[in-house]
C-alpha positions as CSV (number, residue, x, y, z in Angstrom):
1,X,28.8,-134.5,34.0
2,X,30.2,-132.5,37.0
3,X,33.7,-132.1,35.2
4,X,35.2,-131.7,31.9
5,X,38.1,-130.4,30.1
6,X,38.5,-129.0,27.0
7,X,41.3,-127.3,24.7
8,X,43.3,-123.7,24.8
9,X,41.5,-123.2,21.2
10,X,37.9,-124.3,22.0
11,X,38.0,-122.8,25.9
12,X,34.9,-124.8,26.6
13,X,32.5,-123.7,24.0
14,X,30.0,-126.4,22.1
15,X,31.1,-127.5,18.9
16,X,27.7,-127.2,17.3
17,X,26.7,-123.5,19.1
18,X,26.4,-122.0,15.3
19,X,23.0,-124.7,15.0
20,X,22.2,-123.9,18.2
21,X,22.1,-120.3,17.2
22,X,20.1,-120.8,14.4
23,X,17.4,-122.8,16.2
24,X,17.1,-120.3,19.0
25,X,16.9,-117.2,16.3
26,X,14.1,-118.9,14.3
27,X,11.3,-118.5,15.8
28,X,11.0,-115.4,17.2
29,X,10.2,-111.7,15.5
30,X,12.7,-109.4,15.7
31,X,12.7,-105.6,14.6
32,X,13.3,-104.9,11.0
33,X,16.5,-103.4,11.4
34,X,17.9,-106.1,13.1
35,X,16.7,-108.6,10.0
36,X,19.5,-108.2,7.9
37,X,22.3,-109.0,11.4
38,X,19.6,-112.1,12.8
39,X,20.0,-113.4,8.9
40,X,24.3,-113.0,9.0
41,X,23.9,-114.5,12.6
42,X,22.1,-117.7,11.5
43,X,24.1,-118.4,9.0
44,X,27.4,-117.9,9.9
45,X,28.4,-114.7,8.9
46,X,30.4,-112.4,10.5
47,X,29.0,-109.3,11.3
48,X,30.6,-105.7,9.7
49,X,31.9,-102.7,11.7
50,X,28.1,-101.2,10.0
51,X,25.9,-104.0,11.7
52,X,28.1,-103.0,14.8
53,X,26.9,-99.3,14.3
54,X,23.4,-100.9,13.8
55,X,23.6,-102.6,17.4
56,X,24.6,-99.3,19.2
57,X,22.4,-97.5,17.6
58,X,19.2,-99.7,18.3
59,X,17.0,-98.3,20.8
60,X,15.5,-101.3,22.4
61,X,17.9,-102.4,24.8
62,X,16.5,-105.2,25.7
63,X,16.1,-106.7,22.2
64,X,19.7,-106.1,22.1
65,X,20.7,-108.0,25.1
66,X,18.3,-110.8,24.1
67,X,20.3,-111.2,20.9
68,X,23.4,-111.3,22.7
69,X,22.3,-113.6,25.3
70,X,20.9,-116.5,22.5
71,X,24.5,-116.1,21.3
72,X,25.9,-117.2,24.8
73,X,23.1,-119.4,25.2
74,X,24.0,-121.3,22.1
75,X,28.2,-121.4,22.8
76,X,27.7,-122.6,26.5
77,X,24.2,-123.1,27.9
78,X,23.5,-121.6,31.1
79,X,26.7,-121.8,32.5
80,X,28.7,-119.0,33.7
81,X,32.5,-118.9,35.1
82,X,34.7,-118.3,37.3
83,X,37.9,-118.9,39.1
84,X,40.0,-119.1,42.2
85,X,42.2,-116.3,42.0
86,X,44.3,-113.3,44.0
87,X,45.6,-110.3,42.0
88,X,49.4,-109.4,43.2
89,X,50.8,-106.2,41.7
90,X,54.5,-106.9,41.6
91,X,55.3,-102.6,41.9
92,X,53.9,-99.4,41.5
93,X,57.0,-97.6,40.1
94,X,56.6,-97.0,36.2
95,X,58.2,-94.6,34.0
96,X,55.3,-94.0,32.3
97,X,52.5,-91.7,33.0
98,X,49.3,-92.9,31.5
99,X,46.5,-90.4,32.1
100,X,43.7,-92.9,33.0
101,X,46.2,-94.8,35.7
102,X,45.6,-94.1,39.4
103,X,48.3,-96.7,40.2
104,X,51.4,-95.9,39.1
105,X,54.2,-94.0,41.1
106,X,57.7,-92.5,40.6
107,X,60.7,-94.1,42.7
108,X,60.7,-91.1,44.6
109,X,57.2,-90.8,45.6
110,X,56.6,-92.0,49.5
111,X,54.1,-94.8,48.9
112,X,56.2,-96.4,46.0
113,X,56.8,-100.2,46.6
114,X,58.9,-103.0,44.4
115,X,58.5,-106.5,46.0
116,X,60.8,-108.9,46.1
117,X,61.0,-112.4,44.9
118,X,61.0,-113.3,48.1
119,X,58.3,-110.7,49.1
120,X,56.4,-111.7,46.1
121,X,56.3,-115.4,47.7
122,X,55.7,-114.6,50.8
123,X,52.4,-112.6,49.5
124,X,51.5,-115.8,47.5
125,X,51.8,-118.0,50.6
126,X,48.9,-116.4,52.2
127,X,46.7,-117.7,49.5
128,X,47.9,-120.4,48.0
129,X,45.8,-123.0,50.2
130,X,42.7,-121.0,48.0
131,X,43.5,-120.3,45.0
132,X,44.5,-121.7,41.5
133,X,45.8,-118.6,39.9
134,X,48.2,-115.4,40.5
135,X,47.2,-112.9,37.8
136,X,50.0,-110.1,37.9
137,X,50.6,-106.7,36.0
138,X,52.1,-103.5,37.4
139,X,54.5,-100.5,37.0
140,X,57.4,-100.5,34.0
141,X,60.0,-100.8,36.6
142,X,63.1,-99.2,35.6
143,X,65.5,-101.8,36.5
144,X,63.7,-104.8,36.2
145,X,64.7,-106.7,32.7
146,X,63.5,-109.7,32.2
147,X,66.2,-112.0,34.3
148,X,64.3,-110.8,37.5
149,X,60.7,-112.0,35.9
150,X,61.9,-115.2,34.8
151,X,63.4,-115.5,38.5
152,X,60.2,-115.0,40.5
153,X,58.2,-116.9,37.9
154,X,60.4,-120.3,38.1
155,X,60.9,-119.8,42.0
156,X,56.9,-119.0,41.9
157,X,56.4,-122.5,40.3
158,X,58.5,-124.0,42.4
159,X,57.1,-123.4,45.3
160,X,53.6,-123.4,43.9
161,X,53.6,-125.8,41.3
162,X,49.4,-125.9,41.2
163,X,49.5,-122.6,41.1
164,X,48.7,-121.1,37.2
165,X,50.8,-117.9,36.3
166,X,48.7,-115.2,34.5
167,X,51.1,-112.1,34.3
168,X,52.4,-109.3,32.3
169,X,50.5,-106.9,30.0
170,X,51.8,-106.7,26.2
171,X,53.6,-103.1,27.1
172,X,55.1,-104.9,30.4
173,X,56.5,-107.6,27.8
174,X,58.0,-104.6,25.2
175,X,59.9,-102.8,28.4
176,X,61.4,-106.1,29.6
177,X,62.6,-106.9,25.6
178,X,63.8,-103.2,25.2
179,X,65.6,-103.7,29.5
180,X,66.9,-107.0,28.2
181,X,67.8,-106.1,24.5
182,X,65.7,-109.4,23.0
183,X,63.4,-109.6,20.5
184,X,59.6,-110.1,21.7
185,X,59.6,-113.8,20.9
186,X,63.0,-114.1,22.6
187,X,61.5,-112.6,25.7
188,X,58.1,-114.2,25.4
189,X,60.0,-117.9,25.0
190,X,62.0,-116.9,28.2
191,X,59.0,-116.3,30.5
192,X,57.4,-119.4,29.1
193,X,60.2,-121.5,29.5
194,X,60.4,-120.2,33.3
195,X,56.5,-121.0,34.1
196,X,54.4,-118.2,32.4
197,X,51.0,-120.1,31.7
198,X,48.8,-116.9,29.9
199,X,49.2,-113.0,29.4
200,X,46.1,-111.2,30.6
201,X,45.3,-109.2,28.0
202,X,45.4,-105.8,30.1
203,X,47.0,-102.1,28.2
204,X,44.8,-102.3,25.1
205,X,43.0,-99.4,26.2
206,X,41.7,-98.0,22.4
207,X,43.7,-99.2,19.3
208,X,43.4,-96.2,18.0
209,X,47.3,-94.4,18.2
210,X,45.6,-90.7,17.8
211,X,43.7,-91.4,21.5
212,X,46.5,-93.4,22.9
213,X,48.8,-90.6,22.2
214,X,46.2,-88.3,24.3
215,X,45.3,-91.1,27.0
216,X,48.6,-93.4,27.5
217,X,51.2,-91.1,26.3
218,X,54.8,-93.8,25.5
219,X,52.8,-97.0,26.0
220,X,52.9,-99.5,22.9
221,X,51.3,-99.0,19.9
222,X,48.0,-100.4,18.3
223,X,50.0,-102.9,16.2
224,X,52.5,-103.6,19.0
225,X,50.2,-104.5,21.4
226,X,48.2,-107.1,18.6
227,X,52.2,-108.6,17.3
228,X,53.0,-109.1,20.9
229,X,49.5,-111.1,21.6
230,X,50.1,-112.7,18.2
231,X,53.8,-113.7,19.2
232,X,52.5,-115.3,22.2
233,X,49.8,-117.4,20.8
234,X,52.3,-118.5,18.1
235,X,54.2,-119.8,21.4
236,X,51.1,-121.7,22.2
237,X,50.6,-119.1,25.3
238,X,46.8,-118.2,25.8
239,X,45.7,-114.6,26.7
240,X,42.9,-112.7,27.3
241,X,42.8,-109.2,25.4
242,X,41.0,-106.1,26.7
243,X,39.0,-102.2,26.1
244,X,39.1,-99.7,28.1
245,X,35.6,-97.2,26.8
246,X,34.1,-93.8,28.2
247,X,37.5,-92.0,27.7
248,X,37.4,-89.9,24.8
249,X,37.2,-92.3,22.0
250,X,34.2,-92.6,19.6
251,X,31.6,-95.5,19.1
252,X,33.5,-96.2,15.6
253,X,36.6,-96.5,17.6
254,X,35.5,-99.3,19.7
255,X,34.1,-101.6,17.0
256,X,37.1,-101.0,14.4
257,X,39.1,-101.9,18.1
258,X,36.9,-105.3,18.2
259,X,37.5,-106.0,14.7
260,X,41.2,-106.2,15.1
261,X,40.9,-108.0,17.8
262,X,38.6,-111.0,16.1
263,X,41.4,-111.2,13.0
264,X,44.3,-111.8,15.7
265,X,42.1,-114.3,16.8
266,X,41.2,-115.8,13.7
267,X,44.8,-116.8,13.2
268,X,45.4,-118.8,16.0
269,X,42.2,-118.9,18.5
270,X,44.3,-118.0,21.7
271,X,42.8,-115.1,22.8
272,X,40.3,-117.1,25.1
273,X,38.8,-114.2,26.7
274,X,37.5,-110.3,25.7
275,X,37.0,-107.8,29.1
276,X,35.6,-104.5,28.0
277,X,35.5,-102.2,31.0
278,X,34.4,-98.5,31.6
279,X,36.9,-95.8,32.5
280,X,36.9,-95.1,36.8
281,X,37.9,-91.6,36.7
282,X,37.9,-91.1,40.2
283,X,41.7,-90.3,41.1
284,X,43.0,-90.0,37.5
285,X,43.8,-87.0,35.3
286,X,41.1,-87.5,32.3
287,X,38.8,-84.7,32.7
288,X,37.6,-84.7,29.3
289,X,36.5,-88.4,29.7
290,X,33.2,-89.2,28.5
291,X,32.0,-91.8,31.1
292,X,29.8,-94.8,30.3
293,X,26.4,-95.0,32.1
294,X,24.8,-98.5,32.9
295,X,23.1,-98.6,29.8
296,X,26.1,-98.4,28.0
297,X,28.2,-100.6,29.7
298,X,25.7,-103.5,28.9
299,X,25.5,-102.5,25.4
300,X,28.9,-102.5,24.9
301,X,29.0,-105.9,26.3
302,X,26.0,-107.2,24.3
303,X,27.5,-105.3,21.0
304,X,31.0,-107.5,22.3
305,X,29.4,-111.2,22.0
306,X,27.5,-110.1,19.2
307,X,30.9,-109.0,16.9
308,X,33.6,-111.0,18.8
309,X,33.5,-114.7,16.5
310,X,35.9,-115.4,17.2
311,X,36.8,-115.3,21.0
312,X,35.1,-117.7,23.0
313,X,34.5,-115.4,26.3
314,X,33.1,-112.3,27.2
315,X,33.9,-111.4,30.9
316,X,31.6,-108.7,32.9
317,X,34.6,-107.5,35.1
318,X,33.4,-107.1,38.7
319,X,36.2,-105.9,39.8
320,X,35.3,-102.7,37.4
321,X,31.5,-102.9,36.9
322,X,30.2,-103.8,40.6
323,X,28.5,-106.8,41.5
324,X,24.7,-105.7,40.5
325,X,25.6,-104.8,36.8
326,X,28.2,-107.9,36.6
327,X,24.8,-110.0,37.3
328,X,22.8,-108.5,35.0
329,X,25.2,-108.4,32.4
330,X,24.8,-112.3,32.5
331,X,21.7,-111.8,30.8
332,X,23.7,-109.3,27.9
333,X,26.0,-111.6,26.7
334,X,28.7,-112.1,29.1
335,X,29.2,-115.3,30.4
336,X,32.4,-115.1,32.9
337,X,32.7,-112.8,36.4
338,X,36.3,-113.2,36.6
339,X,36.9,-114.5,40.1
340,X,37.8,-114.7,44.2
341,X,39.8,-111.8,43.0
342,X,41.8,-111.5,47.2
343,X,42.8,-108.3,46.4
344,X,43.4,-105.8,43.8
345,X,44.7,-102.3,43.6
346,X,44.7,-100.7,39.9
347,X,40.7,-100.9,39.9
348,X,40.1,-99.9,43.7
349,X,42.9,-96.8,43.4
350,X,40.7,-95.8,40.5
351,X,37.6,-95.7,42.3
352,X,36.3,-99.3,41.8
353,X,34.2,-100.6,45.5
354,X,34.1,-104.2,44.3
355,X,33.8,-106.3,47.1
356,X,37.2,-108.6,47.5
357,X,36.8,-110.8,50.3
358,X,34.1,-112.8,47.8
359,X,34.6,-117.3,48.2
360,X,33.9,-119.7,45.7
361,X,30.3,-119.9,47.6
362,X,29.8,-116.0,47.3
363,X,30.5,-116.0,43.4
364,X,28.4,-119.3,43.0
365,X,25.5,-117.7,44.8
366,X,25.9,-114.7,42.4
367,X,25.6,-116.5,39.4
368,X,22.8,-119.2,40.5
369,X,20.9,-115.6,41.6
370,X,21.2,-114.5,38.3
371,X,19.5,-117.8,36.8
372,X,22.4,-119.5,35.5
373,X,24.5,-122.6,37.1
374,X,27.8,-121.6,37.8
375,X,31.2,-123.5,37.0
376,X,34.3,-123.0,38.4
377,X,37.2,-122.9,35.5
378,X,40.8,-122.7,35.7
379,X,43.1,-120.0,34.4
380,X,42.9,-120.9,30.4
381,X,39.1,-122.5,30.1
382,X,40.9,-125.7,29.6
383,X,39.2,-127.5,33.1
384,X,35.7,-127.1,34.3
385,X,33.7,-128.0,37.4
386,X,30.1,-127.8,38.5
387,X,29.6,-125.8,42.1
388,X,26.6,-126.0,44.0
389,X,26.5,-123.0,46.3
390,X,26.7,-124.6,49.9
391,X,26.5,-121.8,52.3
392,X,30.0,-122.4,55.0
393,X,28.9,-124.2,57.8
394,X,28.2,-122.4,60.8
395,X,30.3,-123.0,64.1
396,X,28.1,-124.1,66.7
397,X,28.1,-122.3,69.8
398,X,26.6,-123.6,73.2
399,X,23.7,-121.9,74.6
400,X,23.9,-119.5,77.1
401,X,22.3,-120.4,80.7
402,X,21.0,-117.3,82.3
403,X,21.7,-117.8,85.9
């Protein structure tokens, strides 16, 4: 089977991964503190904010990532995903000033911008022959309610109408209901209703309101950012949901931020996707930040698919991470690179080198170098396609006579 589709809810994981799991735990010896986890993990169980401490804690890093890849193994094989996508950051201007955030300008700053509608088409014109999703998020524009969104995403569709819309962050979606006096639902309805397809799960940062009072300052709370998600999958809208780690938050912090995460999930099984990615602090006004080293980075990710249930997906964000440890985070648990990607300026402002010229060929190779077969997917894991990494063909050029 080259392609296959599959529901919101499911997002393209096997029905029977929890046998799976058990079969590929059996027979192999595992260190005695992990026991008491491999036993929870062939049964069924989930795992405790404790067994999470366990997993950080455990020294051999390897053994750790092996655990979390049998636990990808078992939802999806050896596939690994991807998609066709461009990354279009609507403005700059925000009237917030988050610590960690490299993007965001005044109105009065010199290199401020606010497209459009008709700029914002004219940017997805130049890729729309390529790509099958627009994933935007930017500034809390002033003035913007959420008449101007609802604008540029039904005059998006209709011009694009192949095109999926992946846009707005859960504090993007509180400023537009507070512009637009609406309740959340009210304004979640209305950009669904106008095209909206997913939310991307970006602003989480920590859900922990002590930090995000230190780190993002005025941005929603823990429990606002979780009612918004929760509001939009009770719309039927999928999303992905995020952490941002290596700011100042502790390791307690990150797994009590997972388990909130899991139980949102557990009531609806819409958030398709988790993307835990390191703090760039290049250009950014966190001094204090702790800063996660490779190591860390791929336990976190391993720790991710090994407490996250109940979301499908565990993305290793190249975009943030670089292509080397996105590849070998394949082999940690992860099982999606995000995509094309076109162009993107939050990560790159904040230091990120990520290539973004990558094609469908470049990501393919990536993955098949990794070991794994790679499958192209479309904005909410509902379509799936094999790809077999043909290098572009080569134009041929006549040979030069030497007189």
């Amino acid at each position: 089977m080259t392609e296959w589709s599959s529901s919101h809810a499911v997002a393209g994981c096997d029905g029977d991964w929890n046998d799976k799991l058990r079969e590929l735990l059996g027979p192999k010896d595992w260190s005695n503190n992990l026991a008491p986890i491999i036993e929870k993990l062939s049964s069924g169980k989930r795992l405790t904010i404790e067994d999470g401490h366990i997993l950080y804690n455990h020294q051999d890093l390897s053994e750790l990532g092996n655990l979390a890849h049998m636990v990808k193994v078992s939802r999806f094989g050896k596939n690994v995903f991807f998609n066709s996508n461009v990354h279009i950051n609507q403005t700059n201007i925000c009237v917030l000033a988050c610590k960690f955030c490299a993007f965001r300008r005044s109105k009065k700053q010199s290199d401020a911008y606010a497209m459009s509608i008709e700029e914002y088409l004219l940017e997805m014109d130049k890729f729309s022959d390529y790509v099958d999703e627009i994933h935007s998020v930017g500034g809390l524009h002033p003035d913007w309610d959420v008449e101007y969104y609802t604008s540029l995403i039904s005059q998006a569709k209709i011009r694009h109408p192949n095109i999926s819309i992946k846009a707005l962050t859960a504090v993007e979606v509180k400023h537009l209901a507070n512009l637009s006096n609406l309740t959340i639902k009210e304004t979640l309805a209305k950009l669904s209703s106008s095209g909206l397809d997913s939310l991307p799960g970006g602003g989480a940062e920590i859900l922990n309101d002590q930090i995000r009072a230190i780190i993002c300052n005025g941005k929603e709370s823990s429990k606002e950012y979780l009612d918004i998600h929760r509001q939009a999958h009770e719309l039927g809208i999928p999303s992905n949901c995020t952490m941002l780690f290596g700011t100042i938050e502790s390791i307690d912090d990150r797994l009590i931020h997972m388990d909130k995460l899991r139980r949102v999930a557990d009531e609806n099984s819409l958030f398709q996707c988790f993307v835990p990615y390191p703090f760039l602090p290049d250009s950014s006004r966190l001094p204090q930040a702790q800063l996660a080293t490779a190591n860390e980075i791929l336990r976190t990710i391993a720790v991710s698919r090994l407490m996250l249930d109940s979301i499908p997906h565990i993305k290793a964000y190249r975009m943030n991470i670089g292509d080397e440890l996105a590849e070998l985070a394949l082999n940690f648990g992860a099982d999606d690179i995000d995509g094309t990607v076109g162009q993107e300026s939050i990560m790159h402002l904040a230091g990120a080198t990520s290539s973004l010229d990558y094609t469908t060929y470049n990501l393919a190779k990536l993955v098949k170098d990794a070991g794994f077969i790679p499958v192209k997917r479309n904005t909410t894991y509902t379509r799936f396609k094999l790809v077999s990494p043909k290098p572009p063909q080569r134009k041929r050029r006549l040979k030069v006579i030497n007189a």
